[in-house]
C-alpha positions as CSV (number, residue, x, y, z in Angstrom):
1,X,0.0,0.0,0.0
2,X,2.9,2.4,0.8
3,X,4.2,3.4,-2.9
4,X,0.5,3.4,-4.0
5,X,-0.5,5.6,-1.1
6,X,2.4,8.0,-1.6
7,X,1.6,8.1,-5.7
8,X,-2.1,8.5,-4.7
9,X,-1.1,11.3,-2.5
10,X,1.1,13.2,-4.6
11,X,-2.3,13.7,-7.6
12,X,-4.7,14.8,-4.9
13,X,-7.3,17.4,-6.2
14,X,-7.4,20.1,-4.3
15,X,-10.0,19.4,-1.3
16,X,-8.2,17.0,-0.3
17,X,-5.0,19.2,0.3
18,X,-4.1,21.8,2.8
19,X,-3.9,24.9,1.2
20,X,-0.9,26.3,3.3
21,X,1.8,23.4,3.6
22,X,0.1,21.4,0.4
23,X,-0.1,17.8,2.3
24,X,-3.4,16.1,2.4
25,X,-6.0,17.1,4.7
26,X,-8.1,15.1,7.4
27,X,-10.5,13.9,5.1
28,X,-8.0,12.6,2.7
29,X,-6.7,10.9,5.5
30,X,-9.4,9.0,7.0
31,X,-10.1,7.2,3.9
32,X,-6.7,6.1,3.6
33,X,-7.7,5.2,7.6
34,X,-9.9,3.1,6.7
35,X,-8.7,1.5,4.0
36,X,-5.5,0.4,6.6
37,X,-8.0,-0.7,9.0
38,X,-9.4,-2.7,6.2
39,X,-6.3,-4.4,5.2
40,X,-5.0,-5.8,8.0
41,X,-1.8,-5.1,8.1
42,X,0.0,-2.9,11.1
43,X,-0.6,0.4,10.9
44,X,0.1,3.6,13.5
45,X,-1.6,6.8,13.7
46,X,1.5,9.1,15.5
47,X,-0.3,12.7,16.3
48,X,2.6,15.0,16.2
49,X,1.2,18.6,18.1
50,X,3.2,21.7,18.1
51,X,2.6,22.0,21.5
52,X,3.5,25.8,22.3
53,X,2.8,27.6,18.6
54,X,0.7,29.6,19.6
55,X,2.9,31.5,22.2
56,X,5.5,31.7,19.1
57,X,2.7,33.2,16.7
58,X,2.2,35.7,19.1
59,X,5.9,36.6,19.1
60,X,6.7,36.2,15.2
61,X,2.9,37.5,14.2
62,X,1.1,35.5,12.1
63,X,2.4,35.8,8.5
64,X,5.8,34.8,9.8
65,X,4.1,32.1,11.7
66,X,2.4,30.7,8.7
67,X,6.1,30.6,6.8
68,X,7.4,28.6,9.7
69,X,4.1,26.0,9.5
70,X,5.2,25.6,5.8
71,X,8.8,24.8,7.0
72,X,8.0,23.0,9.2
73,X,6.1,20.5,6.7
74,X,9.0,20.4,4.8
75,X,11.5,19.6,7.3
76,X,9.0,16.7,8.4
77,X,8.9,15.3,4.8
78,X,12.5,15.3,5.1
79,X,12.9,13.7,8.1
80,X,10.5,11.2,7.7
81,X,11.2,7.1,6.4
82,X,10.1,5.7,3.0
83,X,6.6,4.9,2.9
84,X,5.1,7.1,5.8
85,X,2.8,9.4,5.1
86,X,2.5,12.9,6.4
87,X,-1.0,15.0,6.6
88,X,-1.8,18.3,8.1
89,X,-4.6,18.7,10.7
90,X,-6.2,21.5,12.3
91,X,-4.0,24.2,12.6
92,X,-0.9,23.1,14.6
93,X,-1.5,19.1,14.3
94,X,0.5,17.1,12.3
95,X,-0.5,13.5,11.6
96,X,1.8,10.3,10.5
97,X,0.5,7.7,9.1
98,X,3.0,4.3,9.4
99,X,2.4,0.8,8.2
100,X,4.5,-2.3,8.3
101,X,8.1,-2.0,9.7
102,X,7.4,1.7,9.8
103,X,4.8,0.8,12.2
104,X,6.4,-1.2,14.6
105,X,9.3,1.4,14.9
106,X,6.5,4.5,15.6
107,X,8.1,5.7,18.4
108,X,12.1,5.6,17.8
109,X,11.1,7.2,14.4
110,X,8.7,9.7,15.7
111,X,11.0,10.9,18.6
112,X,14.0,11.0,16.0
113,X,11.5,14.0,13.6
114,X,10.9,15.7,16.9
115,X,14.1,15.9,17.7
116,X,15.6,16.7,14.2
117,X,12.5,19.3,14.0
118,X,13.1,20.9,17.2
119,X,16.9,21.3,16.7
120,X,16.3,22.9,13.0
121,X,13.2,25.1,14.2
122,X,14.9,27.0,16.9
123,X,17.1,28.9,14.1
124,X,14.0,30.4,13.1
125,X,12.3,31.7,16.2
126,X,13.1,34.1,19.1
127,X,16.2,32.6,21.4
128,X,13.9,33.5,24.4
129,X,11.4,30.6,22.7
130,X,11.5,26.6,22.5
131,X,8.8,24.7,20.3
132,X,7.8,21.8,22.1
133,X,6.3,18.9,20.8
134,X,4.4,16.1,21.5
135,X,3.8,12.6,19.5
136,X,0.9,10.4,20.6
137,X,0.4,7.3,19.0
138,X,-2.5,4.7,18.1
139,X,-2.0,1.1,16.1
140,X,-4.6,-0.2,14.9
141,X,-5.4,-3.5,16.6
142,X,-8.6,-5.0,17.5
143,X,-11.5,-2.9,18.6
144,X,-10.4,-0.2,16.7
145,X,-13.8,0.6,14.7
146,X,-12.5,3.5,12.8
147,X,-10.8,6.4,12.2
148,X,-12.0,8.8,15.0
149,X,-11.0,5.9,17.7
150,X,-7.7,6.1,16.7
151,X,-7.5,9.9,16.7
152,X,-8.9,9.5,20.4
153,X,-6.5,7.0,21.6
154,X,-4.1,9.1,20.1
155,X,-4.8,12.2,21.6
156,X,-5.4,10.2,25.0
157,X,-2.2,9.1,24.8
158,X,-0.8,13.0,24.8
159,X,-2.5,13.3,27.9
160,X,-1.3,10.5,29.6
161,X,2.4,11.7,28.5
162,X,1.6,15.4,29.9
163,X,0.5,14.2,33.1
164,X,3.5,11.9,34.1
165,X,5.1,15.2,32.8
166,X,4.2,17.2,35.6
167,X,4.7,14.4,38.6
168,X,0.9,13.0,38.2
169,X,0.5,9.7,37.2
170,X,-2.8,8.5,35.5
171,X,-4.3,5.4,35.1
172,X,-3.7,3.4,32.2
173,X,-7.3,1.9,32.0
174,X,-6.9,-0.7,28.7
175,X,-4.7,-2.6,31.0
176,X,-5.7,-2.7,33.9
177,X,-7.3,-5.9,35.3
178,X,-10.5,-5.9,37.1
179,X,-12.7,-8.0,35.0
180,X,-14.0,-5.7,33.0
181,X,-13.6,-5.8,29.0
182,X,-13.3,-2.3,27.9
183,X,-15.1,-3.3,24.3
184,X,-18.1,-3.9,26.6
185,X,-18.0,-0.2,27.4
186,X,-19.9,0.7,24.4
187,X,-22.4,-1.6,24.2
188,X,-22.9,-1.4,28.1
189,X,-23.5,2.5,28.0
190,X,-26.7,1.7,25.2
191,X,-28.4,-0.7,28.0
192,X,-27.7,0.9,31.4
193,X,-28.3,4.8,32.0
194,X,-25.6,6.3,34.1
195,X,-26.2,7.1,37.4
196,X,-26.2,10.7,38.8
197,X,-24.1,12.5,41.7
198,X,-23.8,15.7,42.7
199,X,-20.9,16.6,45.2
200,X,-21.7,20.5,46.6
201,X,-19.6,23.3,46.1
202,X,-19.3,25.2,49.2
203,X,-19.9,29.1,48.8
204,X,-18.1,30.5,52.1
205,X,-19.8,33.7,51.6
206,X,-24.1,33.5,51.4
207,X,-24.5,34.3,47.9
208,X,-28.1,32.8,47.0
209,X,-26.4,30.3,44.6
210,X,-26.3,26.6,45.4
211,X,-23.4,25.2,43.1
212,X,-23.1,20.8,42.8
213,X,-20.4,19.1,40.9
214,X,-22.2,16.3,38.2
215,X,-20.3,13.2,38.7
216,X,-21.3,10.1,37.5
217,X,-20.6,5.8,37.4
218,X,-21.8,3.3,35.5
219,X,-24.3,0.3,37.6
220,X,-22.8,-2.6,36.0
221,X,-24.6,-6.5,37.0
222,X,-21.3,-7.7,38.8
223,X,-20.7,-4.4,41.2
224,X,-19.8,-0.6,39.8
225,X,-16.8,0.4,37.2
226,X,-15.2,2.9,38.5
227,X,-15.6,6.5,37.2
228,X,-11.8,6.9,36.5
229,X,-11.7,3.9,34.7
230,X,-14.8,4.2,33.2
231,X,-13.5,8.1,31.3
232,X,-10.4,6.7,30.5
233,X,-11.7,3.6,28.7
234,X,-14.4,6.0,27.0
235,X,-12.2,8.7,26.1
236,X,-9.7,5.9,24.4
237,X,-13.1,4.7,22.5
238,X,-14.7,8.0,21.0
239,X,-17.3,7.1,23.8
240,X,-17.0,10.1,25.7
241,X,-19.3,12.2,24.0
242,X,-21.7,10.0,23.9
243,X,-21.1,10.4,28.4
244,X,-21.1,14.1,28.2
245,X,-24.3,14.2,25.8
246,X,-26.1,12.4,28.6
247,X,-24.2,13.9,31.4
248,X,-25.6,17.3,29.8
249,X,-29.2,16.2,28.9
250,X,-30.3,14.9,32.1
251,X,-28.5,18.0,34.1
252,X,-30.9,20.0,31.9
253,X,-33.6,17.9,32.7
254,X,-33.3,18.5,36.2
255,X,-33.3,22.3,36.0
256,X,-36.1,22.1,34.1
257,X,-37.9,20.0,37.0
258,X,-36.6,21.8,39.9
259,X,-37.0,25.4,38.1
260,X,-34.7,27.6,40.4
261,X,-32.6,30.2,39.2
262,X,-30.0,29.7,42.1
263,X,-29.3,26.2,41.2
264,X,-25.9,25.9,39.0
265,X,-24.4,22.3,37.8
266,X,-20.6,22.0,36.9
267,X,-20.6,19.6,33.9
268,X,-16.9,17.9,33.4
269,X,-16.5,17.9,29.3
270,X,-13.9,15.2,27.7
271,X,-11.3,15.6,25.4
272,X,-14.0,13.7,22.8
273,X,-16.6,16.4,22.7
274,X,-13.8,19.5,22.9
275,X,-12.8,18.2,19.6
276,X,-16.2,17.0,18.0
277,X,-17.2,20.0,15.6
278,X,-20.8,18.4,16.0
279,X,-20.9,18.8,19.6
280,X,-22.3,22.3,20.0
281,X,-24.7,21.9,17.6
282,X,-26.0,19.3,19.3
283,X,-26.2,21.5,22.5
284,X,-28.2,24.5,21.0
285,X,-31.0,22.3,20.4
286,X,-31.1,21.0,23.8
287,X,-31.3,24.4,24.7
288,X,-33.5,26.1,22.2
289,X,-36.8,26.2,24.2
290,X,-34.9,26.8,27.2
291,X,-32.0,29.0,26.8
292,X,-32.3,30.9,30.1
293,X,-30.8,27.4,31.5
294,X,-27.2,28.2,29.8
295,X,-26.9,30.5,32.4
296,X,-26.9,27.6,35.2
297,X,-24.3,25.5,33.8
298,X,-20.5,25.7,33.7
299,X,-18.5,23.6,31.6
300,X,-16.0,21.7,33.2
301,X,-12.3,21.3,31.1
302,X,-9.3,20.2,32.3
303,X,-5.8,22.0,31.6
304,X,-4.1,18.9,30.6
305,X,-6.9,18.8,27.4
306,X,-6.6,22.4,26.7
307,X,-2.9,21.9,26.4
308,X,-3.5,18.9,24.2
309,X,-6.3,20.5,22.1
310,X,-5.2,24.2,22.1
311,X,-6.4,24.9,18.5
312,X,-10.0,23.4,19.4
313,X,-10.4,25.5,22.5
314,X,-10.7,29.1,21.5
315,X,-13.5,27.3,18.7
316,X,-15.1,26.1,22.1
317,X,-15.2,28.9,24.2
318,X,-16.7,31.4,21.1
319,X,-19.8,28.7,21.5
320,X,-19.6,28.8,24.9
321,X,-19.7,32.5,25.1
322,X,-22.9,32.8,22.5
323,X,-24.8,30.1,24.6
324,X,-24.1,32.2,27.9
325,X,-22.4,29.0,29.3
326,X,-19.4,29.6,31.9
327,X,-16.2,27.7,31.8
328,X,-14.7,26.3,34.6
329,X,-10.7,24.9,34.2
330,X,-10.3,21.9,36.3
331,X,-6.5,20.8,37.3
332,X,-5.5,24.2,37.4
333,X,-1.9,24.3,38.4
334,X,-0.7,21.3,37.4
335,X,1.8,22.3,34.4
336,X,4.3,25.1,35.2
337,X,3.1,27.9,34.3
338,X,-0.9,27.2,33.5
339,X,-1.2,31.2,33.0
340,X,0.5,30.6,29.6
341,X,-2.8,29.4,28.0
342,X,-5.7,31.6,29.8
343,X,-5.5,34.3,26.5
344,X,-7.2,31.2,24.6
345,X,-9.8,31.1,26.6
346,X,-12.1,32.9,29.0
347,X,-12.6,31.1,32.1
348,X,-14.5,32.2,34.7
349,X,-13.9,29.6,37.5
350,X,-10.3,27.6,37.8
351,X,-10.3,24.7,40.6
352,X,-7.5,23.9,42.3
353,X,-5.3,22.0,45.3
354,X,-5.0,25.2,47.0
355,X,-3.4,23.3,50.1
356,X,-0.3,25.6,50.4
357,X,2.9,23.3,51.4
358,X,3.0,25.7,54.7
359,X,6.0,27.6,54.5
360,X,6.6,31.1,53.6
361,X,7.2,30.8,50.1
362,X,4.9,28.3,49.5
363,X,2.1,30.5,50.8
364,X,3.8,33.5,49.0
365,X,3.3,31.5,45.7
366,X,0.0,30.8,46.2
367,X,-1.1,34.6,46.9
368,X,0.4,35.4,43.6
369,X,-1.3,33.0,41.9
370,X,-5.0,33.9,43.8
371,X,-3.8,37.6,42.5
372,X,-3.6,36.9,38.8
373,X,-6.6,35.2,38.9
374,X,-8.1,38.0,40.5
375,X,-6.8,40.1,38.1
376,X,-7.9,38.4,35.3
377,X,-11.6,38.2,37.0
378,X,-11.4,34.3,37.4
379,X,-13.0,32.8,40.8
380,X,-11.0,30.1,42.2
381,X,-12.2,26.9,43.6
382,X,-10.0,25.1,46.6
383,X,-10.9,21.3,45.3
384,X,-10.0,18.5,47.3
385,X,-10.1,20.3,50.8
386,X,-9.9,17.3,53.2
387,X,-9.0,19.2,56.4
388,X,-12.0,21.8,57.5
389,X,-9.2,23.7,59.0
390,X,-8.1,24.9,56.1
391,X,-10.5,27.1,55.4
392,X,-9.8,30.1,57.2
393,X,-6.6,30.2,55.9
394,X,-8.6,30.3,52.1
395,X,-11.0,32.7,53.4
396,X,-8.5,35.1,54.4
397,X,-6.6,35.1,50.8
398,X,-10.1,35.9,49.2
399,X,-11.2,32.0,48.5
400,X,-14.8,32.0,48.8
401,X,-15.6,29.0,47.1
402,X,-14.7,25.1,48.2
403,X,-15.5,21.5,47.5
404,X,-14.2,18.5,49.3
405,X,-15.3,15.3,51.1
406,X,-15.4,17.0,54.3
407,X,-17.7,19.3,53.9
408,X,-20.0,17.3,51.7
409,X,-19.5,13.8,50.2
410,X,-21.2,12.7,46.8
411,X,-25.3,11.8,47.6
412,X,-28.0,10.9,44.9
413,X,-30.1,14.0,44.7
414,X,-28.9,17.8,45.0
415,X,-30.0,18.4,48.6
416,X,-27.5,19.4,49.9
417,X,-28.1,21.8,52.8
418,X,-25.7,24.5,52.8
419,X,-24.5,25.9,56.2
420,X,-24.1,29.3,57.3
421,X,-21.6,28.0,59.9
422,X,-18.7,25.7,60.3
423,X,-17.3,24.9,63.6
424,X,-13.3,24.5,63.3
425,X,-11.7,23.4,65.8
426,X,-8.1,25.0,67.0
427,X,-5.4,23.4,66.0
């Protein structure tokens, strides 16, 4: 297939080629997708993301930026082995499409082009600047059902590699052993509903608005899946739209029911939806005879998938803007400088560990942070709290807002009655 695909590619007509570097386009290459799925054959889908363009856009402006794109697919044409492939994605996503022995040597060939690309790249941009990439990969192998599941376990991957990054680790749900077949996921999602819980978000200061967290499992016969497995298994899958669309409906079913203008749900979206151009069009109906609802959610997003979908987040936040839906960023503080990215996007709530480590500059670096946010009118969330004596400390840098086991643990229903005082003990 290689020479044929390479032949095939070079007398493209012109929707099927990126206008700016000339390589195919996405649709051109999920044919050729499923035509490798179809074969048999190995096959690898290597996502290669220019991780931090659009800081260097903003340096270089973007005429110059769009020279250094089209350098950029040369040098990787270069670079790259006989017989794979190379397509341009959205904006700054690069695809690699490797079959045979290409395939089974993904990752020492993928790391070689990032590293020949980032050593001939940094001639061209400001010497205060690094472009950093990332590669995540996807073979095809069995439950692979298309295209879009192995852009998803792609982009999964990315996020997996971020997060042992920064010191997190993540679990690596399709290999895990508990029982549970993660092909079932799909089929098990069509016969059992999920089930609903809503963890409180504790205002500190009476403001007439109760806030709960949506959280969710899956009821399986033999005992519950749990919900960290259950999102990364979906998210490898393409299935986590699919979670999010119900997630979302029945949310807006509830407000509907219960009718008060003080309730407000935080919805958690997956990487899935963030890059499904469908999504929102899907959510304007849901709200068409409703709209005033909009203003009672806020959309969940976490920074490790804004980092790995940077290009599809400003798209998200224009429709959640016209909707009137607020945006929450979830994992806030977890890279090293998450301020780098809020220009893409207007947040109005971050949540985060805001456990300072207790000494000076710990509690200086925190007060900093608290004043950006401020700054840039975002409202930040202590998540996690676990000790109720930690809240005066938050209260006193201008926290207001927290959500923990100890003050409230997941229930059923949103009844959650909210106190208008806490007893702390001294410590």
């Amino acid at each position: 297939m290689d020479g044929t695909l390479q032949t095939r590619a070079a007398h493209l007509p012109n929707e099927h080629l990126d206008p700016l570097t000339g390589l195919p386009n996405r649709a051109w290459l999920e044919d050729a997708l499923r035509r490798a799925l179809d074969d048999g054959r190995p096959a690898t889908l290597a996502l290669l993301q220019l991780e931090n363009f659009y800081e260097i856009r903003s340096w270089v402006g973007k005429s110059d930026a769009s020279f250094l794109l089209s350098d950029i697919a040369r040098l990787l044409q270069h670079n790259l082995p006989d017989g794979v492939m190379l397509c341009r994605c959205e904006n700054y996503e690069f695809v690699l499409l490797l079959r045979n022995e290409n395939s089974v040597n993904a990752r020492p060939i993928t790391d070689r082009i990032k590293q020949a690309l980032q050593s001939a790249v940094s001639e061209s941009i400001p010497p205060q600047l690094e472009l950093k990439c990332a590669v995540g990969l996807a073979s095809a192998e069995p439950g692979v059902t298309g295209p879009e599941v192995l852009f998803a376990r792609a982009r999964h991957q990315l996020s997996v590699t971020l997060f042992r990054r920064h010191g997190e680790q993540r679990l690596s749900a399709m290999h895990e052993v508990d029982g549970f077949d993660p092909l079932e996921l799909g089929p098990a999602l069509e016969r059992q509903p999920l089930a609903l819980n809503f963890q409180p978000i504790v205002s500190l200061m009476p403001d007439g608005v109760e806030r709960y967290e949506v959280r969710c499992h899956l009821p399986l016969d033999k005992g519950r899946l749990a919900p960290v497995r259950m999102f990364e298994i979906a998210v490898q899958n393409a299935l986590g739209g699919a979670i999010d669309r119900q997630l979302i409906s029945r949310t807006l079913g509830i407000l509907r029911e219960k009718n008060q203008p003080g309730l407000c749900f935080f919805v958690s979206l997956t990487q899935n939806s963030m890059v499904d151009t469908e999504f929102f069009n899907w959510l304007r109906t849901q709200l068409a005879d409703q709209q005033h609802l909009a203003r009672q959610l806020v959309v969940q997003i976490s920074e490790i998938d804004i980092l790995i979908a940077q290009h599809h987040v400003q798209y998200l936040c224009e429709h959640l803007a016209s909707l009137e839906i607020r945006l929450a960023v979830t994992n806030f503080g977890l890279t090293d400088n998450p301020f780098r990215y809020l220009p893409l996007l207007k947040a109005d709530y971050v949540k985060m560990n805001l456990a300072a480590d207790g000494t000076g500059e710990g509690k200086r670096q925190l007060q900093q942070t608290l004043h950006k946010l401020r700054d840039s009118n975002i409202q930040a969330i202590a998540s996690l709290v676990e000790n109720i004596n930690t809240l005066p400390p938050l209260w006193h840098s201008g926290v207001t807002l927290a959500q923990g086991n100890c003050l409230a643990e997941p229930t059923p229903e949103p009844v959650f009655r909210f106190p208008r005082e806490i007893r702390i003990e001294a410590s």
